[in-house]
C-alpha positions as MATLAB code, in Angstrom:
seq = 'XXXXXXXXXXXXXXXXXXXXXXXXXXXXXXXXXXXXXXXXXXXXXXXXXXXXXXXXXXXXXXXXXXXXXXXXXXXXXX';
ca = [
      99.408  126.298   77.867;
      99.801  129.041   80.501;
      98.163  128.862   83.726;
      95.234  131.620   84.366;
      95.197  131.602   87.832;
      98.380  131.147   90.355;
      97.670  128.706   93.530;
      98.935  130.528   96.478;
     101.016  128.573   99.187;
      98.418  128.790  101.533;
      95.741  127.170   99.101;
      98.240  124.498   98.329;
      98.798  124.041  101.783;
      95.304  123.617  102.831;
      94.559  121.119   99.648;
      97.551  119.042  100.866;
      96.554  118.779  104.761;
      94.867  115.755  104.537;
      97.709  113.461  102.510;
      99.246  113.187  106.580;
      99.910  109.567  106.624;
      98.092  108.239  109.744;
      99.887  105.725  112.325;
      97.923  102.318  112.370;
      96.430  101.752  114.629;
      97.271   98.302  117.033;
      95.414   96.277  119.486;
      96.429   93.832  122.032;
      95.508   89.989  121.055;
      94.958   87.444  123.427;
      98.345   86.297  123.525;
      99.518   89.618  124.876;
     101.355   90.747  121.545;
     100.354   94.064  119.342;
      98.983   92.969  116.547;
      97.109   95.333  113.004;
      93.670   95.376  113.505;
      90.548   93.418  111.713;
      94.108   91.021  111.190;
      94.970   87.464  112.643;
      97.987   87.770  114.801;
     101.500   87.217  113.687;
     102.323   85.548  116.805;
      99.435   83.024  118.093;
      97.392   83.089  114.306;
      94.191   83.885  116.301;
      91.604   86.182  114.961;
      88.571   87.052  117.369;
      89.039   84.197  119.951;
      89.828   81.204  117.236;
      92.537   79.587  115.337;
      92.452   80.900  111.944;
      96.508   79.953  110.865;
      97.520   77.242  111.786;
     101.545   78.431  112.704;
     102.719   75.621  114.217;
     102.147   73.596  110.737;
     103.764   76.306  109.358;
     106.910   76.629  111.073;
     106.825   72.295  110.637;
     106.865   72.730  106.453;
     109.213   75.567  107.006;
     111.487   73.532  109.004;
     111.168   70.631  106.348;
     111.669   72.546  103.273;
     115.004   74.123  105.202;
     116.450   70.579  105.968;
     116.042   69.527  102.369;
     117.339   72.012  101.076;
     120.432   71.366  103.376;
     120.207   67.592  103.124;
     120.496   69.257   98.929;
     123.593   71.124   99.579;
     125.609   68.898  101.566;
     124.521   66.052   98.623;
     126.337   68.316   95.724;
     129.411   69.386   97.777;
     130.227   65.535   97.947;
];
């Protein structure tokens, strides 16, 4: 099937000038750090003046499930 009617470059161009990617945009928490927003911070897990993630329990089970895993390794490589 042939095409009837040719775009021109400027058409194309104006179709196309809204597919800009836009920058997000970042807010300052409470903590001080940048953080996405309408998102709890990476940093502090604090969402409009509460605690909504609880990092430090985080960063606990991390630190568990990385010493097992160790406590694993050293166990086989006896």
């Amino acid at each position: 099937m042939v095409v009837r009617m040719r775009h021109t470059r400027s058409h194309t161009a104006n179709r196309r000038s809204h597919h800009a990617l836009k920058a997000q945009k970042l807010a300052t928490c409470e903590c001080g750090a940048a953080r996405v927003s309408h998102r709890a911070c990476a940093s502090c897990g604090r969402y409009r003046g509460r605690v909504v993630v609880d990092l430090a329990a985080k960063q606990q089970a991390k630190a568990a499930k990385r010493a097992k895993k160790e406590g694993n390794k050293a166990e086989a490589q006896k």
